[in-house]
C-alpha positions in Angstrom: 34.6 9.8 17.3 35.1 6.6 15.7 33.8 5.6 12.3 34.5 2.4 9.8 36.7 3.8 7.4 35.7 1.9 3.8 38.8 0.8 1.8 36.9 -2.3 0.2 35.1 -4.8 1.6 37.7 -6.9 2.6 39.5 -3.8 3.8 37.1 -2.1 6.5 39.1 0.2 9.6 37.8 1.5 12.8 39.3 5.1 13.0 39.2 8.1 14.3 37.7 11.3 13.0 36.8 14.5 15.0 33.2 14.6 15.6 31.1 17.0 12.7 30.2 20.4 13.9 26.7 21.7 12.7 25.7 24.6 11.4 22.1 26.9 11.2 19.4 24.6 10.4 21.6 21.5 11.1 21.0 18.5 13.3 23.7 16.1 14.9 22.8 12.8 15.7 23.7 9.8 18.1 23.7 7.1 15.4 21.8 4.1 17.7 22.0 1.6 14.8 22.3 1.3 10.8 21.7 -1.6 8.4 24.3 -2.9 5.8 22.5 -2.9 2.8 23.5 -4.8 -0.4 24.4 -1.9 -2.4 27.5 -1.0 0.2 29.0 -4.4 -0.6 28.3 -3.8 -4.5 32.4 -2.8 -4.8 32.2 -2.0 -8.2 29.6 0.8 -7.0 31.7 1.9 -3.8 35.2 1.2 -4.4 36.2 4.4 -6.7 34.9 6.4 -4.1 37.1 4.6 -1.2 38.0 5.8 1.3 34.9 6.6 2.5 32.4 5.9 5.5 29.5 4.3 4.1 25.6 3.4 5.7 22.3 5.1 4.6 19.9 3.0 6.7 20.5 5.3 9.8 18.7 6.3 13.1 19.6 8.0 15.8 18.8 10.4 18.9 19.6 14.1 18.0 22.0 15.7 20.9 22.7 18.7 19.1 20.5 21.5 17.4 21.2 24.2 15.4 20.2 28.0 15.3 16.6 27.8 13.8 15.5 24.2 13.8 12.0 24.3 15.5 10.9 21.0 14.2 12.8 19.1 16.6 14.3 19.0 20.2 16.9 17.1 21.8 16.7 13.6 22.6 14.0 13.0 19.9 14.4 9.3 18.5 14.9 9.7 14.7 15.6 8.0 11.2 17.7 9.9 8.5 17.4 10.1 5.0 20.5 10.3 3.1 19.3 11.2 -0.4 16.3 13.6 -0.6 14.7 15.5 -3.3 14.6 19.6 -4.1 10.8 19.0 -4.7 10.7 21.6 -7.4 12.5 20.6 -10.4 11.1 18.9 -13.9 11.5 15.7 -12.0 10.0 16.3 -8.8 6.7 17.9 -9.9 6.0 14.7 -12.5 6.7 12.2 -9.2 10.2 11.3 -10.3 11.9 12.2 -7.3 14.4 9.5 -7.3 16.2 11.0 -10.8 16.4 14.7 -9.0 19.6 16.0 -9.4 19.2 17.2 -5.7 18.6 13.7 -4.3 21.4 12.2 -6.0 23.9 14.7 -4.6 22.6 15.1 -1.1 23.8 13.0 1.6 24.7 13.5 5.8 28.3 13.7 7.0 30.1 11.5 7.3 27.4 8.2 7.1 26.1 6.0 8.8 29.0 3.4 10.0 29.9 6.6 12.6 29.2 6.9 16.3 27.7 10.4 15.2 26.1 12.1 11.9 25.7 15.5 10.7 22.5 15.9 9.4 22.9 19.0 6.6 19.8 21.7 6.5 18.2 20.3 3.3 18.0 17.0 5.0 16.9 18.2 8.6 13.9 20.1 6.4 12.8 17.1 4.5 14.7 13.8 5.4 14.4 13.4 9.4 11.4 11.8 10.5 10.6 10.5 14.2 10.7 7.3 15.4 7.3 5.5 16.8 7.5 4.6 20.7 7.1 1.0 19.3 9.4 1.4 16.8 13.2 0.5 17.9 15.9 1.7 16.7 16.9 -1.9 15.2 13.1 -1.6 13.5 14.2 2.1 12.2 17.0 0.7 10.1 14.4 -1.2 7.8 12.5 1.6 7.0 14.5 3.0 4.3 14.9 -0.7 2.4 11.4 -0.7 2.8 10.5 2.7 1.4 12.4 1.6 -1.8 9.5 -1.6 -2.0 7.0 0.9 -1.5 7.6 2.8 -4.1 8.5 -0.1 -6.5 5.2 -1.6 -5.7 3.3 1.9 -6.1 5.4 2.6 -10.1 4.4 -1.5 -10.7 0.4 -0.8 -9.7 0.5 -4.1 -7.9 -3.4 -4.5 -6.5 -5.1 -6.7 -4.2 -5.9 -10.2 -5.9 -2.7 -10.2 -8.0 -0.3 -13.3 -8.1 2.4 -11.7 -7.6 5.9 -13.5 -7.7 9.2 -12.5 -6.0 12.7 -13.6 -7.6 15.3 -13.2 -5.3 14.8 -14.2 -1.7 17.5 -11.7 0.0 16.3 -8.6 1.9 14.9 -6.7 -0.2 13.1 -9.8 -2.0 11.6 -10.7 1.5 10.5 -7.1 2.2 8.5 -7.6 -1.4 7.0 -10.7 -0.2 5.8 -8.8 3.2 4.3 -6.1 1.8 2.8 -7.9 -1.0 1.0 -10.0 2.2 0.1 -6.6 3.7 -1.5 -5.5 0.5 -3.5 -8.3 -0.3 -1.7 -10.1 -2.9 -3.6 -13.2 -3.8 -0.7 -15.6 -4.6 2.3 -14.7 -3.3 5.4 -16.7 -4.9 8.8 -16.2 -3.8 12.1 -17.9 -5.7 15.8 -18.3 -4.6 19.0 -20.2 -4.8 19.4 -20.4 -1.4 16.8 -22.8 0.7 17.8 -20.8 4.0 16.4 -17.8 2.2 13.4 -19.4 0.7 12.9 -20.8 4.5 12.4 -17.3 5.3 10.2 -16.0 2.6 7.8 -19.1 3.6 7.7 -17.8 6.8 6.9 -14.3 5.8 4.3 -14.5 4.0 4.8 -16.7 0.3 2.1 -19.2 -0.3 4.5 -21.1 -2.5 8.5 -21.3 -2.4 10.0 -22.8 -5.6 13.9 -23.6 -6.1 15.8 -21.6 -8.6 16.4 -24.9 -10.0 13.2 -25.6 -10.6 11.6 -24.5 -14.3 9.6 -21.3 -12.6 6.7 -20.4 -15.4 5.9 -23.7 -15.4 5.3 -23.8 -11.6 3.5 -20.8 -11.8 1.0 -22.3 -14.0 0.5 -25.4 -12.2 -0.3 -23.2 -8.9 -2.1 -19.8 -10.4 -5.0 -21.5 -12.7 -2.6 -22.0 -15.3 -1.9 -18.6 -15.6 1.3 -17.0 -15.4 1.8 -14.4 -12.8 0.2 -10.5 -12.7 3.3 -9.1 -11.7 6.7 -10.3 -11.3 9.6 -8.8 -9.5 13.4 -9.5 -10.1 15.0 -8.7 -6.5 18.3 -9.4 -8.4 20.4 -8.6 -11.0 21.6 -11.8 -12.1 21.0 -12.2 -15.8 19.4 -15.8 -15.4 17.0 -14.5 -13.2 16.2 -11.4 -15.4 15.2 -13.7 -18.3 13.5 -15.9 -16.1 11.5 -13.1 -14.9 10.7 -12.1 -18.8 9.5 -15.5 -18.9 6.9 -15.8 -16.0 5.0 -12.4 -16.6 1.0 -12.9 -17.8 -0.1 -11.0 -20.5 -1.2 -7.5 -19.9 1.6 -7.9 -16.2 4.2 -6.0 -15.4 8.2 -6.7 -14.8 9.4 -5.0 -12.0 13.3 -4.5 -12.1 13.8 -3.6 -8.3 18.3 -4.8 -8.3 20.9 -3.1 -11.1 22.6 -5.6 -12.7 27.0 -5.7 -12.5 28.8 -2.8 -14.7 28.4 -3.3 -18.4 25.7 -6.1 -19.0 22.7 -6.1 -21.4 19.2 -7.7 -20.8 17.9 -8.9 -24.3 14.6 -8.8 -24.3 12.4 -10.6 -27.0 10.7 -7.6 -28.1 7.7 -9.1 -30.4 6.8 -11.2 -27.4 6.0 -8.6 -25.0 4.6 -5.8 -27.8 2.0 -9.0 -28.6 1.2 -9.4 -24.9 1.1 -5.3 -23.6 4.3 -6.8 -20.9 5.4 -3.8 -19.4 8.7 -3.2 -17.8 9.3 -1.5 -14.7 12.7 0.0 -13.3 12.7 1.3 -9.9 15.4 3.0 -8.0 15.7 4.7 -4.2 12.6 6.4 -2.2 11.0 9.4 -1.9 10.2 11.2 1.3 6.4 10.1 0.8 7.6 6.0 0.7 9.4 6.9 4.0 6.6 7.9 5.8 4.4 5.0 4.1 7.1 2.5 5.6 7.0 4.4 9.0 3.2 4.0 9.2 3.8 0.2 7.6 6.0 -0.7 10.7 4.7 1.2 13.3 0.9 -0.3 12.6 2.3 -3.4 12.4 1.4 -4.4 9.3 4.6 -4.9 8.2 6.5 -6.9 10.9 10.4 -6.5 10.6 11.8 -7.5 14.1 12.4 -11.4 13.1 14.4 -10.2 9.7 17.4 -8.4 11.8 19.6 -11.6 12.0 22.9 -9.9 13.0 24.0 -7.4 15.2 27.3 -6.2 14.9 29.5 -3.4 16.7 31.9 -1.1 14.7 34.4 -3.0 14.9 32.7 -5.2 13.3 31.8 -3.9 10.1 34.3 -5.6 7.8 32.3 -8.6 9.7 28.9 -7.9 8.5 30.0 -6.8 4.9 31.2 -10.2 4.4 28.3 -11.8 5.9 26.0 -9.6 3.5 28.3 -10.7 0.5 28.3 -14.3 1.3 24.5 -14.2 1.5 23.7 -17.2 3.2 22.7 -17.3 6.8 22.1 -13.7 7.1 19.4 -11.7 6.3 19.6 -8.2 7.7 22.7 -7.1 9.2 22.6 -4.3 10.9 25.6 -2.1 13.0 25.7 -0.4 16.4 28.0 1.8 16.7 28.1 2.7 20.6 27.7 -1.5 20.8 
């Protein structure tokens, strides 16, 4: 079978590998479609690993079943989750799935840049979920970025009537404004350096788009009752927008922190400031099998439209293509790969 061998992201290759062979409790799929998502062009994060075939944001039709699966049948339309949790551990049983030593070693063979997947035992038990009829297998590929929001928005409490405000217009920062909409967010305010982007997050759902180069708390004010904003959530790492974010939270809100940040850098935060005024910071990182189904249900519904956010399709070949167009982050907004294309 063919897969997109990752060297770097300038340095993507179309080769061939024999196709995985399952075992008892295993699942092989027909991967219809995966998305590139922004962490498999952060190199710093990938590039030790290389060479290695990358893409977590997979579905598929299974075509082969191993001794003992009863869950599903062949020819079922699927998504796959890479990373999932043991369920029982410290972590798991306070909520904390996303730190489970489990979920952060389990993965399918060999990803999702590959004409087909292995889908391990572990996985097939708690990480393969079916597709919607309405659902396509384009849609499918936006279910796991979702998931991550969904659980964001869950850890940040973020309630109808908030203001909430979105920094960072990319994917995932558009996703935020969606569901946000979907939730009944009372202001939604989205920010970006890039208008094309903040074309988009109008379109989706923000009442207000404001420039990066504009002050941001002080637009806030002038638009929320001259209040700053219930909840804010950095969709990026850059350090300018971190301390912006710092900056545009109202007293008693919460900072979400939804993007890492590049190897080695340190937020400072202005401590007094945000013991004074209860702020309370946020990480969030990956999904739990519970935001998967929330984003199937999400998309299936309809009350979170993704169709119109899939701006590229691209066939294996392609790959190196789309990484760049993900890195350059201009035109694009989801990228996604077919590898049968």
């Amino acid at each position: 079978m063919r897969v997109a061998m990752y060297y770097s992201n300038s340095d993507i290759k179309v080769e061939e590998v024999p196709v995985p062979q399952i075992g008892p409790g295993e699942v092989l799929i027909k991967t219809q479609a995966c998305g590139v998502c922004g962490s498999d062009v952060m190199e710093w994060y990938r590039i030790n690993k290389a060479p290695l075939v990358l893409g977590h944001e997979a579905t598929g039709t299974i075509t082969e079943i191993g001794e003992g699966v009863e869950s599903f049948k062949m020819g079922d339309r699927v998504f796959v989750s890479h990373h999932v949790p043991c369920n029982t551990c410290h972590y798991c049983l306070e909520g904390n799935h996303t730190v489970c030593d489990t979920l952060r070693s389990t993965n399918f063979d060999p990803g999702g840049f590959a004409e087909y997947i292995r889908v391990p035992r572990i996985n097939v038990d708690r990480g393969v979920f079916r597709l919607p009829d309405n659902v396509s297998f384009e849609e499918g590929t936006l279910i796991e970025p979702l998931a991550c929001v969904i659980r964001g928005h869950r850890l940040a409490r973020i309630e109808p009537g908030h203001t909430v405000v979105v920094i960072g217009s990319g994917i995932s920062g558009l996703l935020q404004v969606l569901l946000a909409r979907a939730t009944g967010a009372g202001i939604v305010i989205a920010t970006d350096i890039n208008t094309h982007r903040l074309n988009f997050a109008k379109k989706f759902g923000a009442d207000f788009v404001i420039p990066a180069s504009e002050d941001l708390p002080s637009q806030i004010l002038k638009v929320n009752g001259k209040r700053l904003a219930d909840r804010v959530i950095a969709s990026t790492g850059a350090l300018p927008a971190l301390a912006t974010a710092l900056r545009s939270v109202d007293r008693a809100g919460t900072v979400l922190f939804f993007a890492p940040t590049d190897p080695g850098i340190d937020l400072p935060i202005p401590f007094n400031d945000l013991w004074r005024n209860c702020i309370h910071l946020i990480p969030t990182y990956g999904a739990a099998p519970l935001d998967i189904a929330v984003a199937i249900d999400l998309i299936g519904s309809g009350r979170v439209s993704v169709r119109e956010m899939i701006t590229h399709r691209l066939g294996l070949a392609e790959t190196e293509s789309g990484f760049q167009l993900v890195t350059d982050a201009r035109e694009s907004i989801k990228v996604i790969i077919e590898p049968h294309r």
